[in-house]
C-alpha positions as CSV (number, residue, x, y, z in Angstrom):
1,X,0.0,0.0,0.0
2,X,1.1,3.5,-1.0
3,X,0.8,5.6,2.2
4,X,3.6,8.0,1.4
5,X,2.1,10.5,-1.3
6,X,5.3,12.2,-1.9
7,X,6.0,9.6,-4.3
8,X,3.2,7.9,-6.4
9,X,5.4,6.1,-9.0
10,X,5.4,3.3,-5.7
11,X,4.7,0.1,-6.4
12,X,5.9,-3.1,-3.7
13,X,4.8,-6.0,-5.7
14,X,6.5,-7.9,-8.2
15,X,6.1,-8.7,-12.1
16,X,7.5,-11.8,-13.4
17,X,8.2,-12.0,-17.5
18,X,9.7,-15.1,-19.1
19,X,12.4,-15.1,-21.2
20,X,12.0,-14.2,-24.7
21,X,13.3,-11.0,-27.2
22,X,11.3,-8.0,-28.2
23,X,8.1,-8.6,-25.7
24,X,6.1,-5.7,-25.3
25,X,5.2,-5.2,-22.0
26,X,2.7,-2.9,-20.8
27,X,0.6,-2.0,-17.3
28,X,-2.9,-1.5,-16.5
29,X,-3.8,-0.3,-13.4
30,X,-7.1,0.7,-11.3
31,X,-6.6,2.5,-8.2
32,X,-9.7,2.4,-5.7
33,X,-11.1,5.3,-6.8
34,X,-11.8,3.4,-10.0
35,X,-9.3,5.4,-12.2
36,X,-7.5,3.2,-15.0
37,X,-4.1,3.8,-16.4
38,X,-3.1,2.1,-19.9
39,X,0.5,2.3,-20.9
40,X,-0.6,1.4,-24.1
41,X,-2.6,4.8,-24.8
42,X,-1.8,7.8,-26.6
43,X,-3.1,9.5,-23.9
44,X,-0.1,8.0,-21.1
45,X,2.2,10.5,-20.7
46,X,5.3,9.2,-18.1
47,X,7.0,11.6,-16.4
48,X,9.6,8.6,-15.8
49,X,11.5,6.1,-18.9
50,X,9.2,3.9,-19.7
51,X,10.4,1.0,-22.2
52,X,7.9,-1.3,-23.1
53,X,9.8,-3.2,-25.9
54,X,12.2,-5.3,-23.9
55,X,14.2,-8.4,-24.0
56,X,14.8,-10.8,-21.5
57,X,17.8,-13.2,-22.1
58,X,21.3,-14.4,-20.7
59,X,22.2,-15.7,-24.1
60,X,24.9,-13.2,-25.6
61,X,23.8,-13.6,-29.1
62,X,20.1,-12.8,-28.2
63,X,21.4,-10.0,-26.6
64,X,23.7,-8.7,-29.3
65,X,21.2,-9.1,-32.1
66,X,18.5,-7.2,-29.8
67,X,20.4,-4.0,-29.4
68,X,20.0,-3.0,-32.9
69,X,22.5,-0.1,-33.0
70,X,25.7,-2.3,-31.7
71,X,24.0,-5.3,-34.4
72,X,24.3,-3.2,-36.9
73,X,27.5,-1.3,-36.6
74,X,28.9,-4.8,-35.9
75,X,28.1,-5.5,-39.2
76,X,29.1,-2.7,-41.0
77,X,32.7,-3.0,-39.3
78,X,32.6,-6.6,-40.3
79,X,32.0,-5.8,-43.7
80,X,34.7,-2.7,-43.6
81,X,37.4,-5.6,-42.5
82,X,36.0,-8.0,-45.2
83,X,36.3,-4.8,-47.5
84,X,39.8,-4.2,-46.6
85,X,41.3,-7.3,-46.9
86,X,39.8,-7.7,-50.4
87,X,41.3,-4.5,-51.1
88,X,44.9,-5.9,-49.5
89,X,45.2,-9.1,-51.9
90,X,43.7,-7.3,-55.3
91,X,47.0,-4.6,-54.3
92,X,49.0,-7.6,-53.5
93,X,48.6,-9.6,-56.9
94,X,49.2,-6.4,-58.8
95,X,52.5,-6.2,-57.2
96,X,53.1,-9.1,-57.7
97,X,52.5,-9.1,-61.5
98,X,54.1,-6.2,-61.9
99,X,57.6,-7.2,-60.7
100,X,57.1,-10.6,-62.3
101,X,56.2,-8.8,-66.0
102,X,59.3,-6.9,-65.8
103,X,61.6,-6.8,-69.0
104,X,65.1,-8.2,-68.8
């Protein structure tokens, strides 16, 4: 029970989610006066961070591919490497026919 009212963002219970990427999680709540909050309205504005697409996991790789911004720059560095060493062995067999198509 919320008896302090300096602080109605309370809440002493618990919420249990299973394991699992992107779940979207939301809350409705009545208080006893009958009034119903949604998250999932338009109309909920949080004066708090509120994330209601979360993933659950201790496996890396679910992890990794969840956090789209490190996913993605992970790829594009991947590619840049992939990019680069292309780049080294085309420069490489030039050179190499170069100094072997010299005239005697």
């Amino acid at each position: 029970n919320i008896e302090d009212f300096d602080n109605l963002n309370q809440y002493s219970g618990s919420v249990v989610l299973g394991e699992g990427a992107n779940q979207s999680v939301y809350f409705l709540v009545e208080d006893l006066a009958g009034n119903v909050l949604d998250t999932r309205m338009a109309s909920f504005k949080p004066h708090y961070a509120f994330n209601d697409d979360i993933t659950i996991s201790t496996n890396v790789f679910v992890r990794w591919y969840a956090n789209k911004t490190l996913f993605r720059l992970s790829l594009v560095g991947l590619l840049l490497v992939c990019a680069g060493i292309i780049l080294l062995l085309v420069k490489r067999k030039k050179k190499k026919d170069e100094t072997t198509n010299l005239p005697t």
